[in-house]
TORFILO-575948 format. One record per residue (C-alpha): residue in three letters; x, y, z. Coordinates in nm, 4 decimals, always signed. Layout:
% TORFILO-575948
[site "ALA", [X, Y, Z]]
...
% end
This chain:
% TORFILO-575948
[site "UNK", [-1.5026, -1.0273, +0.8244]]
[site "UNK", [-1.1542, -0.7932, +0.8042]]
[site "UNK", [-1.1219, -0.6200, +0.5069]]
[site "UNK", [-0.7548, -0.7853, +0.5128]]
[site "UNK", [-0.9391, -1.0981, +0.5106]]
[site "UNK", [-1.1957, -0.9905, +0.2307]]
[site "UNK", [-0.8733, -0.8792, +0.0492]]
[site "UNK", [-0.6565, -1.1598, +0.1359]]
[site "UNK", [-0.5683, -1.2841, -0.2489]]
[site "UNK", [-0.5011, -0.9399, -0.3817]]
[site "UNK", [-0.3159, -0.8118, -0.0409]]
[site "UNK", [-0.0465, -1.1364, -0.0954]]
[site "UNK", [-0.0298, -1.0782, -0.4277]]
[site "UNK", [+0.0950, -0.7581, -0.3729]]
[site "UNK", [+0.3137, -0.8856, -0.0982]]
[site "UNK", [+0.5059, -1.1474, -0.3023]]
[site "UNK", [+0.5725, -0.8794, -0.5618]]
[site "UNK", [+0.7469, -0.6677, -0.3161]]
[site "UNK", [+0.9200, -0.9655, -0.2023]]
[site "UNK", [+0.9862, -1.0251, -0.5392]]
[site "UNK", [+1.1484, -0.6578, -0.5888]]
[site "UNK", [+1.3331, -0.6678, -0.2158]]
[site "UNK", [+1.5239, -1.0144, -0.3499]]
[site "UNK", [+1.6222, -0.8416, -0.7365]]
[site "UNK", [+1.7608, -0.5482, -0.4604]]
[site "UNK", [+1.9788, -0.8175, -0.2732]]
[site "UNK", [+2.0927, -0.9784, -0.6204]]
[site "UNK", [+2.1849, -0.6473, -0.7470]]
[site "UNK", [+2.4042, -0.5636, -0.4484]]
[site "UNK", [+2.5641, -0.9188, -0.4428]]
[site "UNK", [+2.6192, -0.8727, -0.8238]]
[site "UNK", [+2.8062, -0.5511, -0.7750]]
[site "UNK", [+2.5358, -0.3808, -0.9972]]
[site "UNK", [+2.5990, +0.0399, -1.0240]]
[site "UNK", [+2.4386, +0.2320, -0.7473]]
[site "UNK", [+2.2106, +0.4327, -1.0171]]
[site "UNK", [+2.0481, +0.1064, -1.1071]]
[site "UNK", [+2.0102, -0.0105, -0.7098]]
[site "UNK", [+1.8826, +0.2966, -0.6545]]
[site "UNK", [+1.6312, +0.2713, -0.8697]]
[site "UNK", [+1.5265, -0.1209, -0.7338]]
[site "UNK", [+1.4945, +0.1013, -0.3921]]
[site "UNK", [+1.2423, +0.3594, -0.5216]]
[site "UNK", [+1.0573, +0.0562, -0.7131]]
[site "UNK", [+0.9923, -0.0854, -0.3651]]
[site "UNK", [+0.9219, +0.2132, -0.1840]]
[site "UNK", [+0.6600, +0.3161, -0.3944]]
[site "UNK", [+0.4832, -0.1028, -0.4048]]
[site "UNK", [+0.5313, -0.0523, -0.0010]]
[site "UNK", [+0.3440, +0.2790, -0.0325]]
[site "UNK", [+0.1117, +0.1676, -0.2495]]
[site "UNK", [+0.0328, -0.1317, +0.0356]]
[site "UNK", [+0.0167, +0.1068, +0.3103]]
[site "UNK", [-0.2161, +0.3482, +0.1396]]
[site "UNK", [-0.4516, +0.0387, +0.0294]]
[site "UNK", [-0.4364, -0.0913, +0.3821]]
[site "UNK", [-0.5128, +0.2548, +0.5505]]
[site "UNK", [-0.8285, +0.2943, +0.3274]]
[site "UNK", [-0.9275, -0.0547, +0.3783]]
[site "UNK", [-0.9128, +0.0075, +0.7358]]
[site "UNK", [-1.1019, +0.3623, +0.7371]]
[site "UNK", [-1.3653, +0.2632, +0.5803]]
[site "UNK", [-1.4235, -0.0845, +0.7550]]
[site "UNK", [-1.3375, +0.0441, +1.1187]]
[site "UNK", [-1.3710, +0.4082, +1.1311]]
[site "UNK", [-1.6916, +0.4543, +0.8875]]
[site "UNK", [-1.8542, +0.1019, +1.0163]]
[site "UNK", [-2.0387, -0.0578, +0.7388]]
[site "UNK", [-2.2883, -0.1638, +0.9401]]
[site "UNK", [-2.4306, +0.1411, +1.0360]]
[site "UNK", [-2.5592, +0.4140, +0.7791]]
[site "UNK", [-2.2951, +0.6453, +0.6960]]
[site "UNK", [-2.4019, +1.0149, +0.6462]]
[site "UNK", [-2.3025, +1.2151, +0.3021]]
[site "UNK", [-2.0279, +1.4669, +0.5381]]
[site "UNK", [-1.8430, +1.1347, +0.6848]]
[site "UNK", [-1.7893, +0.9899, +0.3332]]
[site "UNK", [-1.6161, +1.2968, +0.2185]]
[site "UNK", [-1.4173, +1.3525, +0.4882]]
[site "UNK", [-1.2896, +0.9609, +0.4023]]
[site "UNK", [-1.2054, +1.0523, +0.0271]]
[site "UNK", [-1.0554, +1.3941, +0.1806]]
[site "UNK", [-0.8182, +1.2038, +0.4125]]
[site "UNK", [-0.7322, +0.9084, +0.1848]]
[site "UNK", [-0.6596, +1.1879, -0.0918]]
[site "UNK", [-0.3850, +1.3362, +0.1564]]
[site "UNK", [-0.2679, +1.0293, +0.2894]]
[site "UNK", [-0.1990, +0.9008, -0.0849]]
[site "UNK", [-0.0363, +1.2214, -0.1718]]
[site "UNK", [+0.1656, +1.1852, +0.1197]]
[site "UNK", [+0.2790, +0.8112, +0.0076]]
[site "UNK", [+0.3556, +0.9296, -0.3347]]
% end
């Protein structure tokens, strides 16, 4: 099983909240709302999408590159955490 099937409830979830933010975006716009405040709907979504990706990239590391099927060694683990640890920097 996919780890984006294993995590299908919480992975929509977190979809439909950024859908959620991406339509109060459009309603601001349409409402003529001040730039400060759509600017700060924009950074709101950025970071949810962020948050996604970096959940998705893990997800994916450690159920395709570090197969958990097969015994991972001590060094491979750490090298995961090392990479997620710059990837989430990187999304933040």
């Amino acid at each position: 099983m996919a780890h984006t099937t294993k995590d299908k409830k919480k992975l929509l979830s977190r979809i439909r909240r950024i859908k959620g933010q991406t339509e109060a975006i459009e309603r601001a716009l349409d409402g003529e709302v001040e730039c400060d405040e759509i600017l700060q709907l924009v950074a709101s979504c950025r970071g949810a999408l962020n948050g996604l990706m970096a959940e998705l990239i893990e997800g994916h590391l450690r159920f395709h590159v570090l197969d958990p099927s097969q015994k991972t060694r001590p060094s491979q683990l750490e090298a995961a955490d090392e990479l997620m640890a710059v990837v989430k920097r990187y999304l933040n």
